[in-house]
N, CA, C and O atoms as a GROMACS GRO file, in nm:
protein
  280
    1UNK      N    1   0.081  -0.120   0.000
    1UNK     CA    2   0.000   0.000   0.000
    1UNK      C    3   0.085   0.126   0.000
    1UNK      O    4   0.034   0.238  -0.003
    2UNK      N    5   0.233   0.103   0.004
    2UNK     CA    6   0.295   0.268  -0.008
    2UNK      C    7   0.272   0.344  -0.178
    2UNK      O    8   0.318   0.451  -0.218
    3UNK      N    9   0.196   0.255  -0.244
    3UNK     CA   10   0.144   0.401  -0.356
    3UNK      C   11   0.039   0.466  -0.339
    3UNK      O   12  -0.008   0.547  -0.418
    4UNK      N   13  -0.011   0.429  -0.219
    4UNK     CA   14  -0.143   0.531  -0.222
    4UNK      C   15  -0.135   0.613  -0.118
    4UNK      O   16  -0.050   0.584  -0.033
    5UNK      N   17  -0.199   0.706  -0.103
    5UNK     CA   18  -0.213   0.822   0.010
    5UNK      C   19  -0.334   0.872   0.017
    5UNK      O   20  -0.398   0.844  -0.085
    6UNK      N   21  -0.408   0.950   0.114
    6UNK     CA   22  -0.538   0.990   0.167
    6UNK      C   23  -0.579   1.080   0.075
    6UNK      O   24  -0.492   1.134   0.007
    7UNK      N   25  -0.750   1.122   0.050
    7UNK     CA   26  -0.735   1.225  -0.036
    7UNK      C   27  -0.687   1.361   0.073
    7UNK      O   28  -0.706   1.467   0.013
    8UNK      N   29  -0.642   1.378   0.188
    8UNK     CA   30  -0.621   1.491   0.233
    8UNK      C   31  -0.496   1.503   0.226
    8UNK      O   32  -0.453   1.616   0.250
    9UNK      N   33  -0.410   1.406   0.198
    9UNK     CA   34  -0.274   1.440   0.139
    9UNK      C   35  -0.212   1.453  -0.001
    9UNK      O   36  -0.109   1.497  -0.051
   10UNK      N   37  -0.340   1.386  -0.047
   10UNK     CA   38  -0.337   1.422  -0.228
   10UNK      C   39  -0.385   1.554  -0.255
   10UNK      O   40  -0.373   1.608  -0.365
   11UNK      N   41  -0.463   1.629  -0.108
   11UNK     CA   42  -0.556   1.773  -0.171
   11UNK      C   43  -0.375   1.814  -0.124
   11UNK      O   44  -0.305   1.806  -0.225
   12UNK      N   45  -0.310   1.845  -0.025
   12UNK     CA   46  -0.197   1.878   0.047
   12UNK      C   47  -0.095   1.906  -0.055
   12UNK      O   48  -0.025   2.007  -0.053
   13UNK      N   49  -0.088   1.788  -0.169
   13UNK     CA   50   0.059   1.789  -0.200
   13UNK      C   51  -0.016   1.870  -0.336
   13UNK      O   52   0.005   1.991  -0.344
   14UNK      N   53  -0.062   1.834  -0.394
   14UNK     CA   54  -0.176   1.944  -0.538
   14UNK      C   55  -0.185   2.086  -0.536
   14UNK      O   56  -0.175   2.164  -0.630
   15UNK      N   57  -0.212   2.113  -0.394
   15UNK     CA   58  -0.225   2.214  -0.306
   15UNK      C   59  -0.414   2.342  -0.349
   15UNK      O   60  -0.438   2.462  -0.351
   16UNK      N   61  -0.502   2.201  -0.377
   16UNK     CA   62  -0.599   2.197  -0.377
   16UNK      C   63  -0.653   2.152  -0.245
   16UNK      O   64  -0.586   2.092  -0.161
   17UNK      N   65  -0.816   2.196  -0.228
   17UNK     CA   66  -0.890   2.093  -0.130
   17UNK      C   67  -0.949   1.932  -0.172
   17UNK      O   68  -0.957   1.872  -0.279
   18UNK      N   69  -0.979   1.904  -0.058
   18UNK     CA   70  -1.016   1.771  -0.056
   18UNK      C   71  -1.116   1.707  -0.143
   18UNK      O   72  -1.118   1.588  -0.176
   19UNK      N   73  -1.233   1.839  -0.190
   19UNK     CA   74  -1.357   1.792  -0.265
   19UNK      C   75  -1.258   1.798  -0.424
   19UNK      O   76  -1.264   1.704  -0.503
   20UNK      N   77  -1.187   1.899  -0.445
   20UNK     CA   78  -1.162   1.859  -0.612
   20UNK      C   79  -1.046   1.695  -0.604
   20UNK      O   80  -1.022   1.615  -0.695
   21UNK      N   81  -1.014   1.695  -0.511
   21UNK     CA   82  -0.976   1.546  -0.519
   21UNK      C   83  -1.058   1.452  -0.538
   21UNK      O   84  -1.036   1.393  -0.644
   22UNK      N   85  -1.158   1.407  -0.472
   22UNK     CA   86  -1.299   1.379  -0.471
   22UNK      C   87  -1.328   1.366  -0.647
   22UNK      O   88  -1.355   1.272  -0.722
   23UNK      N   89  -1.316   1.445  -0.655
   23UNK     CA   90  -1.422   1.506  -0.749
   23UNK      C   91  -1.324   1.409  -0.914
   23UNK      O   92  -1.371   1.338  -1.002
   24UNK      N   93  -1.192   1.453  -0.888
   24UNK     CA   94  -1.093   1.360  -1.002
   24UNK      C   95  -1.127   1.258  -0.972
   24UNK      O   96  -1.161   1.192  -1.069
   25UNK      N   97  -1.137   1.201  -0.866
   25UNK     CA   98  -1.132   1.051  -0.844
   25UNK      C   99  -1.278   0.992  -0.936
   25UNK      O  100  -1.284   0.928  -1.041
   26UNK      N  101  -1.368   1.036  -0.860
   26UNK     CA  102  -1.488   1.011  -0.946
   26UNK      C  103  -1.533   1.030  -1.084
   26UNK      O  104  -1.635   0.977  -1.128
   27UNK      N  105  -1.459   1.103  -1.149
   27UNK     CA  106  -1.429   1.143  -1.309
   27UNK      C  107  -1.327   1.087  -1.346
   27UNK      O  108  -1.267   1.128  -1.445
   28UNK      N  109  -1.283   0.981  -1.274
   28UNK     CA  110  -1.140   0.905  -1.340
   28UNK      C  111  -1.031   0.982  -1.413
   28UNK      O  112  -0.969   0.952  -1.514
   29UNK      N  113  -1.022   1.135  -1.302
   29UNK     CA  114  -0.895   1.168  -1.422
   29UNK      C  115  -0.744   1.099  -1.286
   29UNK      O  116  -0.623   1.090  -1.308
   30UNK      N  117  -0.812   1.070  -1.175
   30UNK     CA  118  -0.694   1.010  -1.081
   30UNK      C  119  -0.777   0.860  -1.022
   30UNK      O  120  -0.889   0.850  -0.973
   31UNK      N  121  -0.668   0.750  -1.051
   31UNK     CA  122  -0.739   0.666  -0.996
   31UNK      C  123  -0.701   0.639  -0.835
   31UNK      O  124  -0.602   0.693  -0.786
   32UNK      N  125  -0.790   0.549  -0.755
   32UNK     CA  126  -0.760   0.501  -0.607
   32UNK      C  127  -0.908   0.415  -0.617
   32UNK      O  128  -0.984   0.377  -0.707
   33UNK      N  129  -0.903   0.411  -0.502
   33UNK     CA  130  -0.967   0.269  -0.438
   33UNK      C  131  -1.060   0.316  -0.339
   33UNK      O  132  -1.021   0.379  -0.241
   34UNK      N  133  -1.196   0.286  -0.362
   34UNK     CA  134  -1.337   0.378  -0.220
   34UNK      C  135  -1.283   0.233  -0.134
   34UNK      O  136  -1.237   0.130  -0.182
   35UNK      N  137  -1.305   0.267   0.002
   35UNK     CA  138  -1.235   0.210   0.121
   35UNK      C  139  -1.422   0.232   0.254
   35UNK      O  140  -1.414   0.285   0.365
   36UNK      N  141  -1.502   0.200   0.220
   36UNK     CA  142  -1.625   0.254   0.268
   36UNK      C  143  -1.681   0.349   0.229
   36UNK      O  144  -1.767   0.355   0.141
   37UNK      N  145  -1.634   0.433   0.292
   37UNK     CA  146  -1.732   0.621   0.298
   37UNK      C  147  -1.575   0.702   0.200
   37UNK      O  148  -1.583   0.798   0.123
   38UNK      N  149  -1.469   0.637   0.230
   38UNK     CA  150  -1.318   0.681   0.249
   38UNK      C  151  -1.246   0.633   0.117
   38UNK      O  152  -1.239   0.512   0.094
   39UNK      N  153  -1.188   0.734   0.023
   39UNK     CA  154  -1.113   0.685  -0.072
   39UNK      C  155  -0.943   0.734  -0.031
   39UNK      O  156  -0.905   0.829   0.038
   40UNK      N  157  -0.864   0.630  -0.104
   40UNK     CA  158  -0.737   0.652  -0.096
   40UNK      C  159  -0.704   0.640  -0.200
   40UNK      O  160  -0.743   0.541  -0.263
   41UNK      N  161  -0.597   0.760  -0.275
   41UNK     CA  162  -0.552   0.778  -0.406
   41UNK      C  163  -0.378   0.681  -0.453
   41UNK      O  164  -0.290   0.637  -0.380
   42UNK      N  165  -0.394   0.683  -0.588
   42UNK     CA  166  -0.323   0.577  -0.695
   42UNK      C  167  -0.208   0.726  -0.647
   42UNK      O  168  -0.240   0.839  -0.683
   43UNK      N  169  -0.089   0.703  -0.571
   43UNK     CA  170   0.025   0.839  -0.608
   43UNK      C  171   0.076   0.836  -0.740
   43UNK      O  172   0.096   0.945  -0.794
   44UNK      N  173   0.099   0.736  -0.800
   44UNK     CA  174   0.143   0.764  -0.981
   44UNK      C  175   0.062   0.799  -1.017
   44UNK      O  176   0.098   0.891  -1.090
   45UNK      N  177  -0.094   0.789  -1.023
   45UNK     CA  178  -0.190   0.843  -1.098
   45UNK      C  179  -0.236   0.978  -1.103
   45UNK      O  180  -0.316   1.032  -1.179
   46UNK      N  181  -0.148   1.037  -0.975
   46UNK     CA  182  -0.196   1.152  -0.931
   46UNK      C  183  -0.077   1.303  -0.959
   46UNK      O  184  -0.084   1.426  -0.958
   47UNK      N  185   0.054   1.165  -0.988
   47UNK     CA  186   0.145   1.246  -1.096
   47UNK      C  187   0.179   1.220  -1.178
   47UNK      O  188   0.300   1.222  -1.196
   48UNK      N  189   0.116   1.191  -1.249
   48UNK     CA  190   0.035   1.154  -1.387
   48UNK      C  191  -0.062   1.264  -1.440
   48UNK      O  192  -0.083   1.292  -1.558
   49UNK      N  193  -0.119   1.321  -1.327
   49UNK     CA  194  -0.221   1.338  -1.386
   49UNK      C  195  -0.180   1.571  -1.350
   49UNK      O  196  -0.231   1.664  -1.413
   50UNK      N  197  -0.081   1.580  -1.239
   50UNK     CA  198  -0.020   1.686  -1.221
   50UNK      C  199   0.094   1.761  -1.343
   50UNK      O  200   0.128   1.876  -1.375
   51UNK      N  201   0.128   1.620  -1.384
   51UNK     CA  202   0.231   1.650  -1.517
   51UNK      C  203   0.120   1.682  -1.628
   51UNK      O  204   0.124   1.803  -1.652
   52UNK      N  205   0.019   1.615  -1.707
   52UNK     CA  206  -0.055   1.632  -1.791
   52UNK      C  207  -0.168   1.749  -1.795
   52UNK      O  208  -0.211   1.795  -1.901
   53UNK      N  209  -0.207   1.788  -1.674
   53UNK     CA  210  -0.317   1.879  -1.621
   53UNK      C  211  -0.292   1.977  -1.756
   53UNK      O  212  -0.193   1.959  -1.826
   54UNK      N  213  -0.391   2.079  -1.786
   54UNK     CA  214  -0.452   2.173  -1.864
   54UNK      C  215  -0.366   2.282  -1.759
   54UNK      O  216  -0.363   2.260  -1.638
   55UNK      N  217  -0.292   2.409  -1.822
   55UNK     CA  218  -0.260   2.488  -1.726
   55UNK      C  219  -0.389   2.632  -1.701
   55UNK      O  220  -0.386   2.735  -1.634
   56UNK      N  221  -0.492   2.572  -1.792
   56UNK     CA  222  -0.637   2.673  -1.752
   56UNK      C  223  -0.738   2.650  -1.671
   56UNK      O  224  -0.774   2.536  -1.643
   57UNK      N  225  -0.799   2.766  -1.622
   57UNK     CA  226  -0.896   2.731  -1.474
   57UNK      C  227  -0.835   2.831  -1.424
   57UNK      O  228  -0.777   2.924  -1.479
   58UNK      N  229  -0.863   2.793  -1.244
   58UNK     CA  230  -0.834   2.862  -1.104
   58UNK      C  231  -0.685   2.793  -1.055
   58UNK      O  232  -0.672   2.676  -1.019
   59UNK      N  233  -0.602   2.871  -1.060
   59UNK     CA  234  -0.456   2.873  -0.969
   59UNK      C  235  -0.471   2.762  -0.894
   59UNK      O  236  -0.586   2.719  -0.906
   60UNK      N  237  -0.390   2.683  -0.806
   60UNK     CA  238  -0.414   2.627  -0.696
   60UNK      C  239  -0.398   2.714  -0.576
   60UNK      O  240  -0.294   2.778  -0.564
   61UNK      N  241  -0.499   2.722  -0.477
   61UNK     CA  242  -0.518   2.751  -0.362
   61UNK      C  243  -0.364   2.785  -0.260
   61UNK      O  244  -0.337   2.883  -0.191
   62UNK      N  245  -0.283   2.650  -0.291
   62UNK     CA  246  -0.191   2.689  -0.230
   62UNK      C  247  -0.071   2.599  -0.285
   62UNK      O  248  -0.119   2.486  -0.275
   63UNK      N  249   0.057   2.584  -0.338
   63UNK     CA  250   0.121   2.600  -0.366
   63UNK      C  251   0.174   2.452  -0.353
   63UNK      O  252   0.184   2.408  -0.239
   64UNK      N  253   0.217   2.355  -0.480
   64UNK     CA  254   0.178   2.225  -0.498
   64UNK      C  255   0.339   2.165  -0.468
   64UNK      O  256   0.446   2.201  -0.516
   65UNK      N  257   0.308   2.069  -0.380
   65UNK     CA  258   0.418   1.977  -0.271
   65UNK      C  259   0.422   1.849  -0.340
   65UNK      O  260   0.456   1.745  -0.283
   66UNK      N  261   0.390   1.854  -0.453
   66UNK     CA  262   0.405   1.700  -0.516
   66UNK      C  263   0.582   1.635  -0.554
   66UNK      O  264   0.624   1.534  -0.609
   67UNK      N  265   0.645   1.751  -0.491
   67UNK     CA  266   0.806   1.641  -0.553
   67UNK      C  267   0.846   1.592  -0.409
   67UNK      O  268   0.960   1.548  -0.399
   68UNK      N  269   0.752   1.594  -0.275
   68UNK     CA  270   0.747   1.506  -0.197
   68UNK      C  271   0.716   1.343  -0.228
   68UNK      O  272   0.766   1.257  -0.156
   69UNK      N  273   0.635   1.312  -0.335
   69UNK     CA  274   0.558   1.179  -0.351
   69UNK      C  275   0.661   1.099  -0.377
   69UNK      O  276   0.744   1.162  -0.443
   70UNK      N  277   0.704   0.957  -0.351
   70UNK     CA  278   0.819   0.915  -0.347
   70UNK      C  279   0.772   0.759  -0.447
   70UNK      O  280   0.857   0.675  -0.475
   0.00000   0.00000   0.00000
């Protein structure tokens, strides 16, 4: 299980909140795994999906920690 991480550390390292994590997951642009009520995210899928992103829209919120993901 060390490729996956919470969506509150996938909103963390994106430097988005928790619902647009949510929200990829369920639109399959990031995959992970529903765990009950609780999903935990694919970390390659999620820089995968940080490298490819559209650079149009809203900024991120706060300032993206993804060359932490190991």
């Amino acid at each position: 299980m060390t490729n996956y991480i919470t969506t509150k550390q996938a909103a963390d390292l994106l430097g988005v909140g928790q619902r647009h994590i949510l929200h990829l997951l369920t639109n399959g642009k990031v995959q992970g795994i529903k765990l009950g009520h609780d999903w935990i995210v694919f970390t390659p899928s999620l820089r995968q999906y940080h490298e490819t992103k559209s650079p149009k829209g809203r900024p991120a919120s706060r300032s993206p920690q993804l060359q932490s993901i190991h």
